[in-house]
C-alpha positions as CSV (number, residue, x, y, z in Angstrom):
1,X,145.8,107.7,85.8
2,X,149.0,108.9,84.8
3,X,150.1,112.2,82.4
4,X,153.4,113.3,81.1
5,X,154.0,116.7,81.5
6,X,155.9,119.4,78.8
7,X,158.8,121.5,80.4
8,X,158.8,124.6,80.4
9,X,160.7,127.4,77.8
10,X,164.1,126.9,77.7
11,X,165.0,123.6,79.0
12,X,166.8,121.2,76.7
13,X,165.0,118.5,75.1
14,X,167.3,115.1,74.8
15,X,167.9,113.9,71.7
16,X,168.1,110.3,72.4
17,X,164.7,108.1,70.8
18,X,163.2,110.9,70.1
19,X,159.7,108.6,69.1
20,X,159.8,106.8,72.5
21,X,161.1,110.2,74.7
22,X,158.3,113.0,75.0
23,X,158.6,115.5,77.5
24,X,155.2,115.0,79.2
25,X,153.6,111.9,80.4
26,X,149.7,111.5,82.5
27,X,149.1,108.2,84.0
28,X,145.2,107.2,84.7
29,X,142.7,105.2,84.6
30,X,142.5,103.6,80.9
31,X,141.4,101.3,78.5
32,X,143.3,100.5,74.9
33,X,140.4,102.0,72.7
34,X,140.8,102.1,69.0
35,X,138.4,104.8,67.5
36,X,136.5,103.7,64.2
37,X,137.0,105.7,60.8
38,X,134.3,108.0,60.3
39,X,133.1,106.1,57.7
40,X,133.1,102.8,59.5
41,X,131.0,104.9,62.5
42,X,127.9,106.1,60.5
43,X,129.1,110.2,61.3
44,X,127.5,112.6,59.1
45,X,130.2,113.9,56.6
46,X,129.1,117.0,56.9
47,X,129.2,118.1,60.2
48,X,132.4,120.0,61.6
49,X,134.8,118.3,63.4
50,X,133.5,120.2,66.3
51,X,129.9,119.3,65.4
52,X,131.1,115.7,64.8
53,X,132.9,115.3,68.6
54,X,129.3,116.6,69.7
55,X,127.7,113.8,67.9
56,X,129.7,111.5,69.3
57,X,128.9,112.6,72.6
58,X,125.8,112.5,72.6
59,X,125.5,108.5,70.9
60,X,127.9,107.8,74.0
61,X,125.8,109.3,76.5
62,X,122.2,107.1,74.6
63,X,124.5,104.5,74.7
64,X,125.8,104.8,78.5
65,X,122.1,105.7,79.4
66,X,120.9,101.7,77.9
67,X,123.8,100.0,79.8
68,X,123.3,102.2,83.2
69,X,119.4,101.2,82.9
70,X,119.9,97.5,81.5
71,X,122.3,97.4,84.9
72,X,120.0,98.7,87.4
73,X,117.0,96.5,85.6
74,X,118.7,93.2,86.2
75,X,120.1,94.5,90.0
76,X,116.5,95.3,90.5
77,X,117.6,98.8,91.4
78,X,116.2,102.3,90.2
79,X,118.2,105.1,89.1
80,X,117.8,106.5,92.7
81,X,120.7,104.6,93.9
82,X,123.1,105.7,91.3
83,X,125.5,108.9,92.3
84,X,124.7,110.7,89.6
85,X,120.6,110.7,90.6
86,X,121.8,111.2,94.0
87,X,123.9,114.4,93.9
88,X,123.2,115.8,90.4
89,X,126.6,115.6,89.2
90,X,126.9,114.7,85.6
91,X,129.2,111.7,84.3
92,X,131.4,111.5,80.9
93,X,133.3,109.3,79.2
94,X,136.8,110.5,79.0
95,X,137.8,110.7,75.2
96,X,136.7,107.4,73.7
97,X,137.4,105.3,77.1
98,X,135.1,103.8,78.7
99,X,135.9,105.3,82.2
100,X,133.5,107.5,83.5
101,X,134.2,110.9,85.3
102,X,132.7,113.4,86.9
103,X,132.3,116.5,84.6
104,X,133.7,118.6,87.5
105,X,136.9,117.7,88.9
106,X,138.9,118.8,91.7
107,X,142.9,119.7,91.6
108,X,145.3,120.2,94.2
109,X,148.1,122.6,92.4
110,X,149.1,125.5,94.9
111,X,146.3,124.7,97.6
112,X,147.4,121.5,99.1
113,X,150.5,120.8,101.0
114,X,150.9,124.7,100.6
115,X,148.3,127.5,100.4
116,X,145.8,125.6,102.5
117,X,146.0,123.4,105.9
118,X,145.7,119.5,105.7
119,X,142.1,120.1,107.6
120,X,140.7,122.6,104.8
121,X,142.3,119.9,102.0
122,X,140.1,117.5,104.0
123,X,137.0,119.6,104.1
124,X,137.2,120.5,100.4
125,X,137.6,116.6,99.3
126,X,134.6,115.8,101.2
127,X,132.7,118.3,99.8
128,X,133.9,117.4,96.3
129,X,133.2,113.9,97.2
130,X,129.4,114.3,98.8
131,X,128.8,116.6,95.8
132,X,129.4,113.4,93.2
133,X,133.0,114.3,92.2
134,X,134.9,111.1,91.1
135,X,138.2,113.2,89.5
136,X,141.1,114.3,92.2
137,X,144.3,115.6,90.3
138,X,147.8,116.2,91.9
139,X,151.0,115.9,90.4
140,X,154.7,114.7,92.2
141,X,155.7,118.3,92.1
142,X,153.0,119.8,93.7
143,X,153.9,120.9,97.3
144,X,157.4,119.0,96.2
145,X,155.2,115.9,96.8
146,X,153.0,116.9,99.8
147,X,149.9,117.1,98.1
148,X,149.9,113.3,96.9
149,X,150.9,112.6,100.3
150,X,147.9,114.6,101.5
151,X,145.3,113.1,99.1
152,X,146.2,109.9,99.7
153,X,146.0,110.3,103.4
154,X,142.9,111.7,103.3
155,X,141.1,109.1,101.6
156,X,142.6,106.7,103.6
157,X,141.4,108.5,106.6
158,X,137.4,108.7,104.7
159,X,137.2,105.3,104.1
160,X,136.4,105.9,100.7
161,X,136.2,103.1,98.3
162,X,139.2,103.4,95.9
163,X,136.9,101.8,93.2
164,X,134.4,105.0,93.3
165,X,137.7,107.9,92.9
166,X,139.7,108.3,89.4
167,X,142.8,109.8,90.6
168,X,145.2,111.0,88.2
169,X,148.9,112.6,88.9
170,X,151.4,113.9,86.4
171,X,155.2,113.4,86.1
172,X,158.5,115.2,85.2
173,X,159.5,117.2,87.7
174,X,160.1,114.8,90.9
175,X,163.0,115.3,93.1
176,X,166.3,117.5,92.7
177,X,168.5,114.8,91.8
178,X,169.3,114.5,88.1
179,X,168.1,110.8,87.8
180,X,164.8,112.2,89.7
181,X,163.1,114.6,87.4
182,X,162.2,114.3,83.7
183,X,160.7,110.7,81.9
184,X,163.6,108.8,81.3
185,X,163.7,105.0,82.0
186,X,165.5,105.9,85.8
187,X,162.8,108.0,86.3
188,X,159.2,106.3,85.5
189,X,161.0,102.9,84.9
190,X,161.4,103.7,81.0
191,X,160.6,106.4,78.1
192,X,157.4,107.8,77.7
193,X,154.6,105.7,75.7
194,X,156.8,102.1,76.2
195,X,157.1,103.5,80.3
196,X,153.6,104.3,80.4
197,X,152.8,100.5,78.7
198,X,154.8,99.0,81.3
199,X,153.1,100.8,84.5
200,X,149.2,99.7,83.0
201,X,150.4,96.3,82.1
202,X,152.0,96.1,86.2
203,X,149.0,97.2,87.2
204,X,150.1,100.7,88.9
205,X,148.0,102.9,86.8
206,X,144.7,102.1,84.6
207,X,145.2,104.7,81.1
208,X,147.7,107.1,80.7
209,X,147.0,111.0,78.8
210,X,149.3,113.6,78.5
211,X,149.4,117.1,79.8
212,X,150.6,120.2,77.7
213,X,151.7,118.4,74.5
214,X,151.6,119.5,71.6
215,X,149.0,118.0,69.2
216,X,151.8,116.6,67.2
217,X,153.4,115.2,69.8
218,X,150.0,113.2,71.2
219,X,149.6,112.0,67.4
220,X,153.7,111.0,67.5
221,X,152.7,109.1,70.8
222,X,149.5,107.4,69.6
223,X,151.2,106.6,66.6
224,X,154.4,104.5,68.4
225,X,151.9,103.1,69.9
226,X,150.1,101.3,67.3
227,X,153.7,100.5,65.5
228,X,155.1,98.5,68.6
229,X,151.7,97.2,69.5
230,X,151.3,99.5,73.1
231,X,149.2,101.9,75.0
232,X,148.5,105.0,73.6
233,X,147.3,108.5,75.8
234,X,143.2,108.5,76.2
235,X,143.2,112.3,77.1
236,X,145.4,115.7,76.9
237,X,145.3,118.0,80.3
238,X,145.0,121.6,78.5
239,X,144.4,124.6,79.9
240,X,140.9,126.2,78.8
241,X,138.9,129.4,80.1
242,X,137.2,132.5,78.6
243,X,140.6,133.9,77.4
244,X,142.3,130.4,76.5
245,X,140.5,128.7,73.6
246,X,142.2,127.7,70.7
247,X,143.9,124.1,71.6
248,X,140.6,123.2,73.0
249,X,138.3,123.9,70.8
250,X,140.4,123.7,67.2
251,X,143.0,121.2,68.1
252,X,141.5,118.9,70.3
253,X,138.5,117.8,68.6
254,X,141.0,116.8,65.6
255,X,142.2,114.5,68.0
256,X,139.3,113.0,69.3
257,X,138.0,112.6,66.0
258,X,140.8,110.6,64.4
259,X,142.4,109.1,68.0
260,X,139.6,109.3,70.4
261,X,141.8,111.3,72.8
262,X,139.5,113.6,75.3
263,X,139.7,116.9,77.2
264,X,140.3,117.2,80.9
265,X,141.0,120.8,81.2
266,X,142.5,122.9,83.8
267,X,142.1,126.7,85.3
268,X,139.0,127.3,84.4
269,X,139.1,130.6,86.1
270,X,142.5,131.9,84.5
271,X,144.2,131.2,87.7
272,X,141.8,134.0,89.6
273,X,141.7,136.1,86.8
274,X,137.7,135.4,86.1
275,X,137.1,134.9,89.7
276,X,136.5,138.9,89.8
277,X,138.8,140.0,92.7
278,X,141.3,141.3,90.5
279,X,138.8,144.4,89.4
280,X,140.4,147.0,91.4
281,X,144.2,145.4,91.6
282,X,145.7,142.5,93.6
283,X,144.6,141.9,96.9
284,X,147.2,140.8,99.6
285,X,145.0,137.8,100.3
286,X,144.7,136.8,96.9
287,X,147.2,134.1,95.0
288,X,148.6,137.3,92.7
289,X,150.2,138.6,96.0
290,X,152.3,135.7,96.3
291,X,156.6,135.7,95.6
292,X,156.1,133.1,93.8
293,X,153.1,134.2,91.6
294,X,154.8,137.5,90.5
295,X,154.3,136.3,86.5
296,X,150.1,136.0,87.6
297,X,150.1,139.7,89.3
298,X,152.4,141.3,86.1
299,X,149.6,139.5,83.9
300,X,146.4,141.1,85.7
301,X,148.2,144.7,85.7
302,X,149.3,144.5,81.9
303,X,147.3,146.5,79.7
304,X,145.9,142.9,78.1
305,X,145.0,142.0,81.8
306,X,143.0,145.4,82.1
307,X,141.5,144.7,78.8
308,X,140.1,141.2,80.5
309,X,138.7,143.0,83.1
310,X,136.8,145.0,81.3
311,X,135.3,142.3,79.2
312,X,134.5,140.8,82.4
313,X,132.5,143.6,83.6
314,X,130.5,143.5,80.3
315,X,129.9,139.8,81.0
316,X,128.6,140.4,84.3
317,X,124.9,141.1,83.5
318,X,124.7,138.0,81.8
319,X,125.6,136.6,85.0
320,X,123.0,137.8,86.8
321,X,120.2,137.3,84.2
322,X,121.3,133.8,84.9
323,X,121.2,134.2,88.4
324,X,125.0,133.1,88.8
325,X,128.2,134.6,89.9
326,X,130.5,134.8,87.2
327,X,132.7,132.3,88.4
328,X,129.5,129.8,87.7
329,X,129.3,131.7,84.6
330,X,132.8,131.0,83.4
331,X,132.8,127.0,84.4
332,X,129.8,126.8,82.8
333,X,130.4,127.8,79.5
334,X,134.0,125.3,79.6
335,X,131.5,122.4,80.4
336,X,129.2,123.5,77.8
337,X,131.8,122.2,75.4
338,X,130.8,118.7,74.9
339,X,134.5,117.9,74.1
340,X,135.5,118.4,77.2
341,X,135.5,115.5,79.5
342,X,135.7,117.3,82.8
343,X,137.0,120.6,84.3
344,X,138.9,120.7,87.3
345,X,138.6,123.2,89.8
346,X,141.5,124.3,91.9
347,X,139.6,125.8,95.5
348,X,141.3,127.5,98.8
349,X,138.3,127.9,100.9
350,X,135.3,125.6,100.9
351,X,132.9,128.3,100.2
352,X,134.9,128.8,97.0
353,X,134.3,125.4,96.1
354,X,130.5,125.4,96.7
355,X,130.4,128.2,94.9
356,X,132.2,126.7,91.5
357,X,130.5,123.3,91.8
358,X,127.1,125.4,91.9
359,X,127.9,125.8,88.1
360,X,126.3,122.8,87.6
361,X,122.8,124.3,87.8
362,X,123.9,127.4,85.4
363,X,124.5,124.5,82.2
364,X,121.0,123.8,81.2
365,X,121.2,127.7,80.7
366,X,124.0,128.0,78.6
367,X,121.7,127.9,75.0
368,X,123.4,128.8,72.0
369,X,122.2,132.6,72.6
370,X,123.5,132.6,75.5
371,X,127.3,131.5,74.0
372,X,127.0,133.6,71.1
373,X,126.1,136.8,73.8
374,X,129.5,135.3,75.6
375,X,131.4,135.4,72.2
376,X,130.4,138.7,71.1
377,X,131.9,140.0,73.6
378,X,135.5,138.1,74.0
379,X,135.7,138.3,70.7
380,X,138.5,135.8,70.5
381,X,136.3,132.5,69.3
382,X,139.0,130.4,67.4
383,X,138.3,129.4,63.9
384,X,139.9,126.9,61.5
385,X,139.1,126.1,57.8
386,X,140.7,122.6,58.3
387,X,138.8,119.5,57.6
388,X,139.8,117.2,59.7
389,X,137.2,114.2,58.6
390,X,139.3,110.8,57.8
């Protein structure tokens, strides 16, 4: 799968085909999926659109458990041989797709081909792998390329059936040259939703999403699509975490509803922040510490990033009444949005890892008590009085 990615503040957007350039782009693995009208799909008209995208998930998840059973039925298998029965890791559909992934996820920003050998990278894709994950994510500019180069080596190395990974990487910022970098045609063969078209149809990529646009700027994409008959995104990489909820949870679901476009959301620890080692200051050890993380360290020490900690520390008993870390806590409540097709974690150490994918067990325990307790005490739940039924 492919995304486009947005720049960041200050850099100059061209002008040229504005429709056709957008500056983000995710290619994946996708199928051209046209979502029904809500009165075509039986929806109840009055649900939320939040309420709505959980409807939908759960008639995708009856439907997927029929086909899955119908399959294993006429294979004369049981569920025992499936990867989900066997490791416990649950499956969605990303947006309206039909591809499957893993609900957990595992990225490779800052850790491979920098923060972390090639032989922990290795060790923390097999346990990703053993543990049911499907979903590796990298990007050409991580590592300045070295983590693709790593990730691909490594399954190589496995053995691993390319049919049982969905591997996703982002564009935009390639090499130094000028004709390296960005989505123009030189760059990813031509602009944005007509580029992405082209790489699906040649087979290099199965769906493309985008990362960091702007919901207008998905809706602009899906809409060229359908006017010159191509590919539109299936999915939007967005950041989402205890302090980072509104595009998620208010925007998002507006497109799902009308486009079908899913969730695959990233940092679901705030880059650390949640991971509780920033509760007495920043660690030399820790990310924070880093030259090139100086933005991350000024963020924990502001007096917002003091005010986070202490709303962490109030969220810790719930933790424990669980019987989780907060970590499991926090990646928990992100996958107890329905909306969102899968979280990826970013790990340095294995035992980090373990420790994250453990959130698994903590999601039957996430009741709506438990998420109000959680919201009472953020107190930053998004809310929008926009209908956005069609």
């Amino acid at each position: 799968m492919m995304a486009a990615q947005t720049r960041t503040a200050g850099s100059q957007i061209s002008e040229e085909n504005p429709k056709l350039r957008k500056p983000s782009g995710l290619p994946i693995e996708s199928k051209d999926t046209s979502p029904k009208k809500a009165s075509e799909s039986g929806k109840d008209s009055s649900l939320s659109p939040s309420g709505q995208t959980q409807l939908r998930a759960r008639q995708l998840a009856l439907v997927r458990e029929v086909e899955v059973n119908w399959y294993l039925k006429l294979r004369e298998l049981s569920s025992e041989h499936t990867t989900a029965y066997t490791t416990g890791m649950p499956h969605r559909n990303l947006g309206k797709s039909g591809l499957r992934v893993s609900c957990l996820g595992l990225g490779t920003w800052v850790t491979f081909g920098g923060q972390i050998s090639d032989e922990v990278a290795e060790r923390l894709m097999t346990i990703a792998y053993e543990s049911g994950v499907n979903l590796f994510d990298t990007a050409e500019v991580y590592a300045a390329g070295k983590a693709e180069v790593i990730l691909g080596s490594i399954i190589k190395k496995k053995g691993w059936r390319r049919s049982s990974l969905v591997i996703t990487t982002k564009l935009y910022w390639g090499g130094k040259a000028e004709t390296e970098r960005g989505l123009s045609r030189k760059h990813i063969i031509e602009e944005i939703v007509r580029a992405m078209t082209h790489v699906i149809n040649q087979g290099m990529a199965m769906y493309w999403g985008t990362s960091r646009w702007s919901a207008m700027e998905i809706m602009e994409a899906y809409s060229v699509a359908r006017q010159f008959n191509m590919i539109p995104p299936v999915c939007e990489q967005a950041e989402y975490h205890l302090f980072q909820r509104e595009k998620v949870e208010v925007q998002l679901p507006e497109l799902y509803h009308k486009i079908g476009v899913g969730a695959m959301t990233w940092s679901p620890l705030a880059c650390g922040i949640i991971s509780g080692k920033y509760g007495n200051g920043v660690p030399e050890s820790s990310r924070a510490s880093l030259k090139c993380y100086q933005w991350l360290k000024e963020r924990i020490v502001s007096e917002e990033g003091r005010k986070q900690q202490n709303k962490l520390k109030d969220l810790s008993p719930i933790a424990e009444r669980l019987g989780c870390t907060l970590p499991q806590l926090a990646v928990a409540w992100c996958l107890r949005n329905e909306g969102v097709s899968s979280v990826l974690l970013g790990s340095s150490t294995p035992e980090q890892l373990i420790e994250n994918l453990g959130a698994i067990q903590v999601l039957p325990k996430m009741t709506s008590h438990v998420v109000n307790e959680i919201d009472n005490i953020l107190r930053n739940k998004p809310y929008s009085k926009k209908d956005y039924r069609s």
